[in-house]
VEXKE-304723 format. One record per residue (C-alpha): residue in one letter; z, x, y negated. Coordinates in nm, 3 decimals, decimal comma, always signed. Example, Ala and Ser with C-alpha at 12.3 -4.5 7.8 and 13.67 -1.06 7.14 Angstrom:
BEGIN
<atom res="a" w="+0,780" u="+1,230" v="+0,450"/>
<atom res="s" w="+0,714" u="+1,367" v="+0,106"/>
***
This chain:
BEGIN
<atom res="x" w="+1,662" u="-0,271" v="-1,889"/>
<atom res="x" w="+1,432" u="-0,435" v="-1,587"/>
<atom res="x" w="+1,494" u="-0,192" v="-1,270"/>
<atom res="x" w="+1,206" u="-0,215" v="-1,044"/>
<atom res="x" w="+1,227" u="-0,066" v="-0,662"/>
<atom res="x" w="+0,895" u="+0,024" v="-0,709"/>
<atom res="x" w="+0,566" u="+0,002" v="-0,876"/>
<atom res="x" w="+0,228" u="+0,043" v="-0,733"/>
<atom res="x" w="-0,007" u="+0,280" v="-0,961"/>
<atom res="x" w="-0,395" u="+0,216" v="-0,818"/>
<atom res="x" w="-0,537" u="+0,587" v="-0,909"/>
<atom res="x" w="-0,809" u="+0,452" v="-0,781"/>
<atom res="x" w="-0,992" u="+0,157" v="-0,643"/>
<atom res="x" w="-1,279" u="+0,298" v="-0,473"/>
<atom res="x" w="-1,233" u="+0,281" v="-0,093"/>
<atom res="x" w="-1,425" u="+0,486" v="+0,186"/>
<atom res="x" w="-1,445" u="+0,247" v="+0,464"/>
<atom res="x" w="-1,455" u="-0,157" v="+0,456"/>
<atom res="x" w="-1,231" u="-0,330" v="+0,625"/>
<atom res="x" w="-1,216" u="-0,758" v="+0,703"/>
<atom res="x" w="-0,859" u="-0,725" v="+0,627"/>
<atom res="x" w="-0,917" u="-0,614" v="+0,279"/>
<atom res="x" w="-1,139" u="-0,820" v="+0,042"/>
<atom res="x" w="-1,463" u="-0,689" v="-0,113"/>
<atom res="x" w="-1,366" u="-0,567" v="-0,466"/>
<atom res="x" w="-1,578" u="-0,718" v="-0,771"/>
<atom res="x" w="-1,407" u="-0,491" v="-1,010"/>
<atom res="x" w="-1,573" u="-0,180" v="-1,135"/>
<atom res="x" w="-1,502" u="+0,165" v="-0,930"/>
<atom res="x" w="-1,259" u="+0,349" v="-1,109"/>
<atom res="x" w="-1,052" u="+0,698" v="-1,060"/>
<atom res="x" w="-0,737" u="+0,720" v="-1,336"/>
<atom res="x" w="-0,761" u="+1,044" v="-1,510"/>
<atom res="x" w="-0,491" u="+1,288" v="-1,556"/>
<atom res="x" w="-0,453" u="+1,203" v="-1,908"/>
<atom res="x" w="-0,392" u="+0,864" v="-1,791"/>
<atom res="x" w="-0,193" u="+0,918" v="-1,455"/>
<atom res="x" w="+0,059" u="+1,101" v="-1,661"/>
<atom res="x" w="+0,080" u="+0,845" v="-1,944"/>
<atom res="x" w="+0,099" u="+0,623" v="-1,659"/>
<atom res="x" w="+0,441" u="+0,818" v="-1,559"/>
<atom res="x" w="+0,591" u="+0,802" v="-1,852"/>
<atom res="x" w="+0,601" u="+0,431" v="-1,923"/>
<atom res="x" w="+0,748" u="+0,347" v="-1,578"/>
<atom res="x" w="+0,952" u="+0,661" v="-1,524"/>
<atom res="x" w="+1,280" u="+0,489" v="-1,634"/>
<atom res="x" w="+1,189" u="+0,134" v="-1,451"/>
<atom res="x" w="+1,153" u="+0,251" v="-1,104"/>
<atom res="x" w="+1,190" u="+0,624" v="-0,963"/>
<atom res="x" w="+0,910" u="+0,506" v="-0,650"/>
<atom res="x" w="+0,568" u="+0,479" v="-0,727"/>
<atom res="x" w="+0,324" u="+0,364" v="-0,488"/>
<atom res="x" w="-0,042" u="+0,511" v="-0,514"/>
<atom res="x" w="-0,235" u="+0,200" v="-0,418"/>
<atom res="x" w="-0,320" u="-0,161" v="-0,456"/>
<atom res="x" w="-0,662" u="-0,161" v="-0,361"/>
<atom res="x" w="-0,859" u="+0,183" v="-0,274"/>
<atom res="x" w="-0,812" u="+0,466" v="-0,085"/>
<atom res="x" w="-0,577" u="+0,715" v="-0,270"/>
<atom res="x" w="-0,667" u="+1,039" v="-0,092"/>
<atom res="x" w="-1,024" u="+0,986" v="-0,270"/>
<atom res="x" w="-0,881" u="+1,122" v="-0,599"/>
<atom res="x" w="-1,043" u="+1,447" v="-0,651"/>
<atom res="x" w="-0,711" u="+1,519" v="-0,830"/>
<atom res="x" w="-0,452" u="+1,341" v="-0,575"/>
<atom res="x" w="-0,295" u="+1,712" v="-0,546"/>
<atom res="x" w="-0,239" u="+1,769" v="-0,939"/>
<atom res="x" w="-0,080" u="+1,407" v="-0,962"/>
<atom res="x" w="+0,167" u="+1,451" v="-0,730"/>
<atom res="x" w="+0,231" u="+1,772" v="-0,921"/>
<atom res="x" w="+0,230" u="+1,545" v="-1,183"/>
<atom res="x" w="+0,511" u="+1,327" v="-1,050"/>
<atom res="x" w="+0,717" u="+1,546" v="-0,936"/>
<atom res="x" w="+0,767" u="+1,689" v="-1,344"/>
<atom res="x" w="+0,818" u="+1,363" v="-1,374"/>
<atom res="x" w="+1,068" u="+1,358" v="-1,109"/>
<atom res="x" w="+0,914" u="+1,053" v="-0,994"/>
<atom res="x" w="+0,918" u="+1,017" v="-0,546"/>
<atom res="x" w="+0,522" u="+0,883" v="-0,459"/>
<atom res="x" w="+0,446" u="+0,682" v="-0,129"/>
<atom res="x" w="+0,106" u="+0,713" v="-0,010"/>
<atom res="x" w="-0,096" u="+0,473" v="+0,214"/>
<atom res="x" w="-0,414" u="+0,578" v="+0,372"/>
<atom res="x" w="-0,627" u="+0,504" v="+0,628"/>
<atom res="x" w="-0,588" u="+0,915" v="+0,703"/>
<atom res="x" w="-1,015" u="+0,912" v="+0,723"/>
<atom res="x" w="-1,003" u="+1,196" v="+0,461"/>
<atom res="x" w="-0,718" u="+1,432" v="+0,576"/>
<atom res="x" w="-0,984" u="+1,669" v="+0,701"/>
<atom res="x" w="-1,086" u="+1,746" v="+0,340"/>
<atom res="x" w="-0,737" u="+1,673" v="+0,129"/>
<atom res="x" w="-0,513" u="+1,692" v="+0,360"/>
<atom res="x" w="-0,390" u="+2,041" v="+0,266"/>
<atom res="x" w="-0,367" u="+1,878" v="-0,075"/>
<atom res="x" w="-0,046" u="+1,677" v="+0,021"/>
<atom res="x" w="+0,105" u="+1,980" v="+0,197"/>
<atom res="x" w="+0,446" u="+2,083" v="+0,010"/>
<atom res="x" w="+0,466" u="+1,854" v="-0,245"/>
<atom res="x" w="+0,826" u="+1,711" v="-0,300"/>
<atom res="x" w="+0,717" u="+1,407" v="-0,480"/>
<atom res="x" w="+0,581" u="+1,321" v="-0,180"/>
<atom res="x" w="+0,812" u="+1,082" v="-0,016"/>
<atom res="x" w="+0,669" u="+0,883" v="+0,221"/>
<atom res="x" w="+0,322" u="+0,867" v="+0,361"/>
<atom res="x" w="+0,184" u="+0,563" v="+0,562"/>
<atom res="x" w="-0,130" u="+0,571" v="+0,774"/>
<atom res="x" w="-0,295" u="+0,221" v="+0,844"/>
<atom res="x" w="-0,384" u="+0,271" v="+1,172"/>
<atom res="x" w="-0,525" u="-0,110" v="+1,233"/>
<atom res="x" w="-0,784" u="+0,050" v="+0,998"/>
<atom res="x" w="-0,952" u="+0,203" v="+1,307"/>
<atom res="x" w="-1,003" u="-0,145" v="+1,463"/>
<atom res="x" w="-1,195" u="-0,245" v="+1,221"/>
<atom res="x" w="-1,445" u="+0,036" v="+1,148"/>
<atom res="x" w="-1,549" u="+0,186" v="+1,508"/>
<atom res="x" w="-1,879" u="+0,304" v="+1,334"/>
<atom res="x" w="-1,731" u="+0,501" v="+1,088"/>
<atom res="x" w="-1,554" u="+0,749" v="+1,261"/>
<atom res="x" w="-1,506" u="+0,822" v="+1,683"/>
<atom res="x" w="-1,099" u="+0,747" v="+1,813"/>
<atom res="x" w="-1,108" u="+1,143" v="+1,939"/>
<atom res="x" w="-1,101" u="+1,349" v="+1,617"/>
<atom res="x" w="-0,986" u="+1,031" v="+1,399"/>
<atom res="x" w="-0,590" u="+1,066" v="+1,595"/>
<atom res="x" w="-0,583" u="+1,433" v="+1,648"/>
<atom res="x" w="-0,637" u="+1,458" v="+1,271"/>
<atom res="x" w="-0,350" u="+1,231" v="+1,189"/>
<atom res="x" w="-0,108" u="+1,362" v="+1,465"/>
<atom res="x" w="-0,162" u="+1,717" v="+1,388"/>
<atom res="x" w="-0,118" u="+1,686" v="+0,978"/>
<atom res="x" w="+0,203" u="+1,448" v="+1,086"/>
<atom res="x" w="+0,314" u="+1,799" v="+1,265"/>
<atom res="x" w="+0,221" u="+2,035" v="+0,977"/>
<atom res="x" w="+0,353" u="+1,813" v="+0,720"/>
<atom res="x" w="+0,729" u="+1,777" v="+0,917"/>
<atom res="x" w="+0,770" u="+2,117" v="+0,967"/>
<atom res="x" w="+0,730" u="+2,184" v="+0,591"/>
<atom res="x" w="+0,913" u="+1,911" v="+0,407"/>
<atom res="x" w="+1,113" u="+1,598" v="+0,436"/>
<atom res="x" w="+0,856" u="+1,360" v="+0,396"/>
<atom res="x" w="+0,862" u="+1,018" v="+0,573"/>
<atom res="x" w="+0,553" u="+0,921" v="+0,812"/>
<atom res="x" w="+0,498" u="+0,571" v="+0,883"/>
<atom res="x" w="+0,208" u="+0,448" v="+1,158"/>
<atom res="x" w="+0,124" u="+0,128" v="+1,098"/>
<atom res="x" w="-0,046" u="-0,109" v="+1,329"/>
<atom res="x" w="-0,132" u="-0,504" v="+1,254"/>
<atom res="x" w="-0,116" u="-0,775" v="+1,476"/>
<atom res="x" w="+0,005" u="-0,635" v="+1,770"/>
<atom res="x" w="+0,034" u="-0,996" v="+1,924"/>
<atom res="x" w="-0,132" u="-1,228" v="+1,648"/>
<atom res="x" w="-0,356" u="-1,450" v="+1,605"/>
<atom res="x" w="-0,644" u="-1,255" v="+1,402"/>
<atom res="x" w="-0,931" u="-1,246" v="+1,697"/>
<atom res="x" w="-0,587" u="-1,227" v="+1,967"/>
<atom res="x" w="-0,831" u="-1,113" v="+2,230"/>
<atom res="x" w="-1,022" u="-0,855" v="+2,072"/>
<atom res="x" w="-0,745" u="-0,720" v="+1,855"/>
<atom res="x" w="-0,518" u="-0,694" v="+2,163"/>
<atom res="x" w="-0,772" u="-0,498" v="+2,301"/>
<atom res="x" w="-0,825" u="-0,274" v="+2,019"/>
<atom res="x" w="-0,471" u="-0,212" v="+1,944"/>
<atom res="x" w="-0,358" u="-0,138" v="+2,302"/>
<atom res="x" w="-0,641" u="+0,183" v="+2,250"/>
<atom res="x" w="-0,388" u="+0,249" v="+1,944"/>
<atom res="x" w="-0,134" u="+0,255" v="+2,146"/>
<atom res="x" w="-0,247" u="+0,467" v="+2,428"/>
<atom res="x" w="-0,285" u="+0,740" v="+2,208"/>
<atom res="x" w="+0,032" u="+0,684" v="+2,021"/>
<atom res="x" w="+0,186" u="+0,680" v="+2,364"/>
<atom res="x" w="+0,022" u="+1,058" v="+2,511"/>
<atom res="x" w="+0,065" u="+1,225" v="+2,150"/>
<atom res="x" w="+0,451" u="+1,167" v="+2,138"/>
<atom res="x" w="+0,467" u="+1,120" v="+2,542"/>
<atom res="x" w="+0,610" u="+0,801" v="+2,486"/>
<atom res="x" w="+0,665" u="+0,527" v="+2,764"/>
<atom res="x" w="+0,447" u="+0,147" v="+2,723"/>
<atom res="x" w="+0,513" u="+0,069" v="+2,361"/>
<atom res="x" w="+0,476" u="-0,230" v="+2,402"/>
<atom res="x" w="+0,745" u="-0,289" v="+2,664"/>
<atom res="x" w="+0,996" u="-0,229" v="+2,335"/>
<atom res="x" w="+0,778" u="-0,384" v="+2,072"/>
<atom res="x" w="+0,973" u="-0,645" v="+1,897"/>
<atom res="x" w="+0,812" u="-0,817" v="+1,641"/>
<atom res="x" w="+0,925" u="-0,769" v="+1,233"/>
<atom res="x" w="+1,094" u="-0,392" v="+1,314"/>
<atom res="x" w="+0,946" u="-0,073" v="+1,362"/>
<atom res="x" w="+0,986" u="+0,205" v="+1,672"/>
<atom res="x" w="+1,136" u="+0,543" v="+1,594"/>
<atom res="x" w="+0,921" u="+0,749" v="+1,737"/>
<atom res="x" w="+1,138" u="+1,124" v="+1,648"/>
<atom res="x" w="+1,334" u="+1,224" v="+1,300"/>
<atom res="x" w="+1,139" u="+1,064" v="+0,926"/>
<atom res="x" w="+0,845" u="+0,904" v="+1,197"/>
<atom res="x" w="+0,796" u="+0,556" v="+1,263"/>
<atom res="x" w="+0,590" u="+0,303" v="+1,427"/>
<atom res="x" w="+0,580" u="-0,004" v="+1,263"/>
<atom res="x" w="+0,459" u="-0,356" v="+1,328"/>
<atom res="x" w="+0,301" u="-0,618" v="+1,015"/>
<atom res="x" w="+0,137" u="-0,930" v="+1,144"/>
<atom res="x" w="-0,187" u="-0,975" v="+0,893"/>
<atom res="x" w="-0,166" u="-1,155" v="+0,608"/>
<atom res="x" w="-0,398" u="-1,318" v="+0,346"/>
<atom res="x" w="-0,484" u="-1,196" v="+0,011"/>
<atom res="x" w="-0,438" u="-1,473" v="-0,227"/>
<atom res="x" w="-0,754" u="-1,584" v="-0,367"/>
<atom res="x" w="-0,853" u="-1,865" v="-0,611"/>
<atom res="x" w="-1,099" u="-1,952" v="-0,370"/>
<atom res="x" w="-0,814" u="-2,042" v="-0,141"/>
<atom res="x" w="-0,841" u="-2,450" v="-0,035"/>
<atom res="x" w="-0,473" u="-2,431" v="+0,035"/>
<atom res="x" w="-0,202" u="-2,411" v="-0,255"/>
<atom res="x" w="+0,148" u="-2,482" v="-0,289"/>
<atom res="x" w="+0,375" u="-2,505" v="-0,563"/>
<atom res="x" w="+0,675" u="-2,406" v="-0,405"/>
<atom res="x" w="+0,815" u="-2,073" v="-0,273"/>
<atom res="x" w="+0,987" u="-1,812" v="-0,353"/>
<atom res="x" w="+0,774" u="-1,405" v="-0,409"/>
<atom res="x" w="+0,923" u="-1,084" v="-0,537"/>
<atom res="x" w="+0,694" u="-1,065" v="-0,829"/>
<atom res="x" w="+0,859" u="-0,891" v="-1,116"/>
<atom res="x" w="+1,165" u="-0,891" v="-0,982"/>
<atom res="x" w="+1,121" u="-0,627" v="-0,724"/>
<atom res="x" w="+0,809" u="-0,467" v="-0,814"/>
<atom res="x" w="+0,507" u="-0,476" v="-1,074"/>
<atom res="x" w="+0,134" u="-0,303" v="-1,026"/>
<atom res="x" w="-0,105" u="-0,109" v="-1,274"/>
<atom res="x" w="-0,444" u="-0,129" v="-1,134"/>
<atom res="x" w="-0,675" u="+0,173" v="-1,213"/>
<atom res="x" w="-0,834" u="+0,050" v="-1,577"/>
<atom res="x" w="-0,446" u="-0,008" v="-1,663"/>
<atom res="x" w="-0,374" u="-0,371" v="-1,596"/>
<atom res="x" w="-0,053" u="-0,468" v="-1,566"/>
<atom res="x" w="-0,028" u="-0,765" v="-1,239"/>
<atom res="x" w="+0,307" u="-0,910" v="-1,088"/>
<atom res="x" w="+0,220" u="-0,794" v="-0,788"/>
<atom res="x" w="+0,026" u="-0,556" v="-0,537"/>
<atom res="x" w="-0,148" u="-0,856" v="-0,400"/>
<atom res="x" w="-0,309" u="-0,946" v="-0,702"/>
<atom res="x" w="-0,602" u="-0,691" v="-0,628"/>
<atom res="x" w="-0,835" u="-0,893" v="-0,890"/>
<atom res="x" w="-0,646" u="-0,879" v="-1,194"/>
<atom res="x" w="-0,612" u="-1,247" v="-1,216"/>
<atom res="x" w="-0,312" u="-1,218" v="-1,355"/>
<atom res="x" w="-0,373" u="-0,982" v="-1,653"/>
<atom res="x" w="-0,025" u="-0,934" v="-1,796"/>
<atom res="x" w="-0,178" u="-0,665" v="-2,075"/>
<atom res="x" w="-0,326" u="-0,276" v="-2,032"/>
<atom res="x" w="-0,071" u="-0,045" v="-2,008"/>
<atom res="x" w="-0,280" u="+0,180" v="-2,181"/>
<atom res="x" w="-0,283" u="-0,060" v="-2,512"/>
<atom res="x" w="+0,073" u="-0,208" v="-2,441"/>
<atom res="x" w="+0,382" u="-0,056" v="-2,386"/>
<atom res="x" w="+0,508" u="-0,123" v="-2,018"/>
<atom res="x" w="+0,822" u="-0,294" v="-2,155"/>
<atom res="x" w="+0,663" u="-0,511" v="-2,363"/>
<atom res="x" w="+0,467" u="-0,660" v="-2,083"/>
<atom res="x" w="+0,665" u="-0,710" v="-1,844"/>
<atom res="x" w="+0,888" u="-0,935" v="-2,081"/>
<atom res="x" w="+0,660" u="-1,137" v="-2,234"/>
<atom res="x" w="+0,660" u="-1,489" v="-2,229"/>
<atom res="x" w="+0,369" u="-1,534" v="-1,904"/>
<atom res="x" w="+0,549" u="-1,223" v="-1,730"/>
<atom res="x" w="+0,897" u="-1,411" v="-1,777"/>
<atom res="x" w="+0,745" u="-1,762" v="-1,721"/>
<atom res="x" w="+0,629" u="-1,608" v="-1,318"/>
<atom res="x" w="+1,020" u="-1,424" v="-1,270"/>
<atom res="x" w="+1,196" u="-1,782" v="-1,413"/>
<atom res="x" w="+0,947" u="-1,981" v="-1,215"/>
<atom res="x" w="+1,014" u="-1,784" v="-0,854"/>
<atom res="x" w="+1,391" u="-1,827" v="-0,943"/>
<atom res="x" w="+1,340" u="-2,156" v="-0,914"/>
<atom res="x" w="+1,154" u="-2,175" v="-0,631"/>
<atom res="x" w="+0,806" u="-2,260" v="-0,831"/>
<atom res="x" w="+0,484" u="-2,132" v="-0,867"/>
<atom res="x" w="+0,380" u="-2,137" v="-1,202"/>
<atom res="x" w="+0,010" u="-1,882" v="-1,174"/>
<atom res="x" w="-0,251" u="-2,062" v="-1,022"/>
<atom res="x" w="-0,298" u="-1,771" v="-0,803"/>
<atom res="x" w="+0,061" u="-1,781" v="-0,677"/>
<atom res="x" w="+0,013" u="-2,143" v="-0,553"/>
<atom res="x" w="-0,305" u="-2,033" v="-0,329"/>
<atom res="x" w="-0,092" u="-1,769" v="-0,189"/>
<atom res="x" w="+0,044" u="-1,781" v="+0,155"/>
<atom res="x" w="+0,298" u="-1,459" v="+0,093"/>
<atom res="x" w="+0,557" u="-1,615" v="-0,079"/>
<atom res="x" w="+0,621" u="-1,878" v="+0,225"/>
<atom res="x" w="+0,783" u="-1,540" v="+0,378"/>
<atom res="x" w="+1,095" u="-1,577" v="+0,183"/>
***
């Protein structure tokens, strides 16, 4: 049997703010019921024990985000959560003591994007403090994220933006200059199960893309598969469209999608070195590898 590390379940992908780093959705808002988070559990349960509660959307904006990690914990399945942290004054008590709750990122480059929607002040006190309340009861992981510390996305103005970041990174955890020890591709460890990590920007793949490439190697069913939040089944958690419709989970068993003939034809393909999808050859991502 296929052994994922992970799988990303979209519970939803309705998002609160909008951000240049993350393409305009043309899909249909959507929130994943119970009903169908759980049957969502039980398909994947024995192809990866992590679950990730995102591709596109803003997880904490599931009325029910409490009951489904309730939900996955039964399952015994360990969730990571990444959020912008924009709604932790009204859910974040949701997320308090839940043991599925492994890991929890917070996009902080969100905030350089989206000055209107919410004033620096309140926006990292919120985060800080929850990151407080939620170490002292349970093991979860916190991750800050920032993007483009030094890249090449607006360099000026994003420098400028991030150092702000920074600064109050710096007086919440009285850290000295961060960015006298910033090294690009690994994180900072800011105290026990909290992190500071760095991710230059990268491109959604698009078929509007001019560029494409046949060659590369990506992850794609080998390390990890996504559900989006009507149930289809993509390679991966950059295919926010859907372009790559592998079946509906909720009309297909899991197993029998991700062993059909297109699903193998992408895993044989990146063994190779080849892009087979036509969206995989307009990506940029796989040149990581």
């Amino acid at each position: 049997m296929k052994k994922f590390k992970k799988i990303y379940v979209e519970i939803t992908n309705v998002c609160n703010l909008n951000c240049e780093f993350c393409p305009t959705s043309e899909r249909t808002g959507v929130f994943m019921s119970l009903l169908q988070v759980e049957q969502v559990f039980i398909a994947i349960k024995p192809f990866a024990d992590y679950v990730y509660l995102h591709v596109k959307g803003e997880p904490l904006l599931h009325p029910k985000i409490d009951e489904i990690l309730d939900l996955a914990a039964l399952h015994e399945i360990k969730v990571n959560i990444t959020t912008t942290g924009t709604l932790l004054n009204k859910v974040g008590h949701k997320l308090l003591e839940k043991s599925a709750l492994r890991q929890i990122n917070f996009s902080l480059h969100s905030y350089n994007q989206n000055l209107a929607a919410f004033s620096k002040i309140p926006y990292f006190e919120t985060i800080f403090n929850f990151a407080n309340r939620l170490q002292l009861s349970s093991e979860t992981i916190i991750s800050y994220r920032l993007w483009n510390l030094h890249g090449i996305y607006q360099p000026e103005l994003q420098q400028a933006k991030n150092k702000i970041v920074l600064s109050e990174i710096e007086k919440a955890y009285n850290l000295l200059p961060i960015e006298e020890k910033y090294n690009p591709g690994k994180g900072i460890k800011i105290r026990e199960r909290l992190y500071l990590n760095f991710e230059p920007q990268f491109e959604w793949p698009s078929m509007q893309n001019t560029t494409e490439s046949e060659t590369g190697f990506c992850h794609a069913l080998r390390t990890h598969a996504g559900i989006l939040a009507d149930g289809t089944v993509v390679p991966c958690c950059l295919d926010g469209e859907g372009v790559m419709n592998l079946g509906n989970i909720f009309e297909k068993p899991f197993s029998e999608i991700i062993s059909d003939r297109r699903a193998t034809a992408i895993y044989n393909g990146f063994s190779s070195g080849t892009a087979i999808e036509p969206l995989c050859k307009k990506c940029s991502f796989k040149e990581k590898f």
